[in-house]
C-alpha positions in Angstrom: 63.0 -10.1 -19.2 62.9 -13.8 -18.0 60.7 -15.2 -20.6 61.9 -12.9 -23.4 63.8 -15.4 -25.7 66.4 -13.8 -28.7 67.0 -16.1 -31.3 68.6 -15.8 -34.5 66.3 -15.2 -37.9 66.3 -18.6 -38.6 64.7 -19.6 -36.0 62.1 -17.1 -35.8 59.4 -19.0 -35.9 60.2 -22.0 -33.9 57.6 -21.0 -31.1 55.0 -21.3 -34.5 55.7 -25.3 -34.4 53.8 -25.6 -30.5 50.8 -23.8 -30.5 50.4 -25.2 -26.8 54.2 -24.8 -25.4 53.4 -21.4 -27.2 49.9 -20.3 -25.4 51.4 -21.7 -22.2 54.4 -19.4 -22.7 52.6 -15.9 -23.8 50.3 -17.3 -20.6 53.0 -16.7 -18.4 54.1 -13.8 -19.6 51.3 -11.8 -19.9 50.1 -14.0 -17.0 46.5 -13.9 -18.7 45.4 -16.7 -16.3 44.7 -14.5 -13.7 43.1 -11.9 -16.1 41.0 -14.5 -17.5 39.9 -15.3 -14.0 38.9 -11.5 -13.4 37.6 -11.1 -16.2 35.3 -14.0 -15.9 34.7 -12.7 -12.3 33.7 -9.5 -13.4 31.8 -11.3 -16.0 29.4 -13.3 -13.0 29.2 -10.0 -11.2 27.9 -8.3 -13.8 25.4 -11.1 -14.6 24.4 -10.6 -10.7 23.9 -7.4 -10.9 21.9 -7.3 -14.0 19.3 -9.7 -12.1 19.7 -7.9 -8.6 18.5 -4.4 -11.1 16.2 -6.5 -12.5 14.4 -7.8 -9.3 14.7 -4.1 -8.0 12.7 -2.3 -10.8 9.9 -5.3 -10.4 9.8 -4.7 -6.5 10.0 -0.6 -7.2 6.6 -0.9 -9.7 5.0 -3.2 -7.3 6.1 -0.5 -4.8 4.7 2.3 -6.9 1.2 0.2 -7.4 0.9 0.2 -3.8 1.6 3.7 -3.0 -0.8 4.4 -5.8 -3.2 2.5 -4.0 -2.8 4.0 -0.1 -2.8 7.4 -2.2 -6.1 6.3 -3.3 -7.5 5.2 -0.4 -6.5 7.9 1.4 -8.3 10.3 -0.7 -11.4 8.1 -0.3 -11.0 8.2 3.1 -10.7 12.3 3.7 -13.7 12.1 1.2 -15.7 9.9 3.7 -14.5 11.7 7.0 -16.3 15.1 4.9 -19.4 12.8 4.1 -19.3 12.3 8.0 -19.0 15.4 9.1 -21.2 17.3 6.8 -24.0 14.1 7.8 -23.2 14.7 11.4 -24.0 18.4 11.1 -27.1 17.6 9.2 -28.2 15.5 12.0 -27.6 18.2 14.5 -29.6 20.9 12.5 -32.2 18.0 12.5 -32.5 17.5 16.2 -32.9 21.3 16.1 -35.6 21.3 14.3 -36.9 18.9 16.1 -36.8 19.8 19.6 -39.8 22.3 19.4 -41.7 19.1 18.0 -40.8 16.9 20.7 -42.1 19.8 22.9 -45.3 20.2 22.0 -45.9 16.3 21.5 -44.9 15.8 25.4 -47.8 18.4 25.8 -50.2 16.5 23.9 -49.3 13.5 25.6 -49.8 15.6 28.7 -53.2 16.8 27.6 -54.1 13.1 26.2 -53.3 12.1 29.7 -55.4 14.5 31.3 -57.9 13.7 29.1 -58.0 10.3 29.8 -58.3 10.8 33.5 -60.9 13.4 33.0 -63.2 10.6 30.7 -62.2 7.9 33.3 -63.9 10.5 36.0 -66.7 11.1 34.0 -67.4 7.3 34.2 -67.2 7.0 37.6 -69.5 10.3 37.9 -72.4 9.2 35.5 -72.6 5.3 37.3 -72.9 7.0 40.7 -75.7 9.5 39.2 -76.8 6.6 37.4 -77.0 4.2 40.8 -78.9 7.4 42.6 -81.4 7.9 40.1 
């Protein structure tokens, strides 16, 4: 009630003559400075927020492109590890296979061996035969 001013009809619009003295005066009663000043804060808060959201969602998609991507790459890699295994066990089968071949070819080269010594023998044999006749 300390700024509330009663005047008489006739003067009823004497605040109308001082459109500063009256803006100061509805200022502090309805102390709108301070609102102002909230509202202005609230104002630049907002605006921050608007580009913190906005920075967030373009972090979250380049987020999402590289979860996308390890996703991705993790199927390739279970794919491989399969290749692998299913080549490793191909191999195996393969050595397998292979181990009667291996025997029979260290036979040969047992027999080529033998051979060999036999036709080396035979040399020696037929130049002593040869040196006696």
């Amino acid at each position: 009630m300390n700024y509330v001013i009663f005047c008489h009809q006739d003067e009823l619009n004497w605040p109308f003559d001082q459109g500063k003295l009256l803006k100061e005066r509805f200022d502090e009663i309805f102390d709108s400075a301070r609102f102002n000043k909230a509202l202005e804060t609230i104002s630049k808060l907002q605006k921050e927020l608007q580009s913190d959201i906005r920075t967030l969602n373009a972090e979250k998609q380049t987020y999402k492109v590289l979860v996308s991507e390890v996703q991705d790459k993790e199927i390739k890699l279970k794919e491989q590890k399969k290749r692998l295994d299913t080549t490793k066990e191909k191999m195996n089968n393969i050595d397998k296979q292979l181990e009667p071949v291996k025997q029979k070819l260290e036979e040969v080269q047992k027999f080529h061996s033998e051979y060999k010594n036999i036709q080396t023998e035979e040399g020696k044999l037929k130049k002593i035969v040869l040196k006696y006749n």
